[in-house]
C-alpha positions, 0 to 999 in steps of 0.5 A: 127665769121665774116660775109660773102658773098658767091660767086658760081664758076663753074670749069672747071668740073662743080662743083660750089664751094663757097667761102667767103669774109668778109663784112666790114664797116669802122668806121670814128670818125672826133672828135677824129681823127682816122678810121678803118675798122670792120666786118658788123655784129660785134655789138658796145657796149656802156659803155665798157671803151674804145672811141669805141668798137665792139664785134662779135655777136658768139664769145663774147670773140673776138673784137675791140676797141680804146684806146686814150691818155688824151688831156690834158696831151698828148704831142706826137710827133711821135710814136717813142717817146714810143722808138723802136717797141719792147720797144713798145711792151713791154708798151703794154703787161704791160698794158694788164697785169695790166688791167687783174690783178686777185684777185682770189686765184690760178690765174696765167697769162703767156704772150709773145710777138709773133711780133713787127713791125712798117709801114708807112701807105698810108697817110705818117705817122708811126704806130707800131704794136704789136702782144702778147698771154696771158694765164690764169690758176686757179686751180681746188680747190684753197682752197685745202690744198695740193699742188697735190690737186690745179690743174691748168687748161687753162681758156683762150688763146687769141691773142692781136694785137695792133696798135699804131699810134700818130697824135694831140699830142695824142697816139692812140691805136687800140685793136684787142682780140681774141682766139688762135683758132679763130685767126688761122682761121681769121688772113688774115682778122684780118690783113686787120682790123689792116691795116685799121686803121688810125689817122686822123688830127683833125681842131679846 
């Protein structure tokens, strides 16, 4: 859950009502080159696997990192060099897929790809963004016998943005998850992180 201020308004009747706006602090990485903002009580996590990562303190299954492509190996010009947005998309949700991959018996994953769009930001340059769900079931008995006995149940349901932006002949990804339901709550906010989000140039 973000934090929040609250702000008391006096209406016309004299009522007060409150209203919340999330406190945001923003994240600079000059070596790597990039910025965005997060949420001020979301904590980071060292060892995660990703360059940064931030979790929400409450909601361990919601939080932000950035994934960026080997410099040695990396010879991006330009975003589109993944293809359109939904070519994009489609590399992406692969990824995801690939890096939820189960060994367990009786799990089954289900994923669409809800938006692609791409932008140029205030700073000229072209990021794409891509919108995913992913769904994972397991069955109740996985080592039943009988079919009827194996039923599937909902384990998660999450919301994975992704922002894609090149600058240093690198890719850059920004990885927002959260749940379905936290989502519908937060999605202006959500939003405004991906928006935040920049590559920045790196001088040797």
């Amino acid at each position: 859950m973000f934090s929040s201020c609250i702000f008391l308004q006096v209406g016309l009747n004299g009522i007060a009502s409150a209203e919340l706006s999330v406190v945001f602090r923003e994240h600079i990485d000059t070596f790597d080159g990039y910025t965005f903002k997060y949420p001020k009580n979301w904590i980071q996590v060292r060892g995660a696997g990703a360059d940064i990562f931030f979790r929400d303190p409450y909601v361990l299954d919601e939080n932000i990192s950035v994934e960026l492509s080997s410099p040695s190996s990396s010879h991006y010009k330009s975003v589109e060099d993944l293809g359109p947005p939904q070519e994009a998309a489609e590399k992406v949700l692969r990824q995801y897929l690939v890096e939820f991959m189960s060994t367990r018996l009786g799990v089954r994953r289900e994923s669409n790809i809800l938006s692609t769009s791409s932008r140029i930001a205030d700073d000229g340059r072209l990021y794409y963004q891509v919108e995913v769900n992913i769904k994972s079931y397991a069955n109740t008995n996985e080592l039943a016998v009988m079919p009827q006995d194996r039923i599937a149940r909902l384990e998660w349901d999450r919301r994975y943005l992704s922002v894609l932006g090149v600058e240093n002949n690198r890719l850059y990804e920004l990885r927002l998850q959260t749940p379905e339901n936290v989502f519908l709550e937060e999605e202006q906010d959500l939003r405004q992180i991906m928006d935040s989000f920049r590559v920045l140039q790196v001088t040797a």
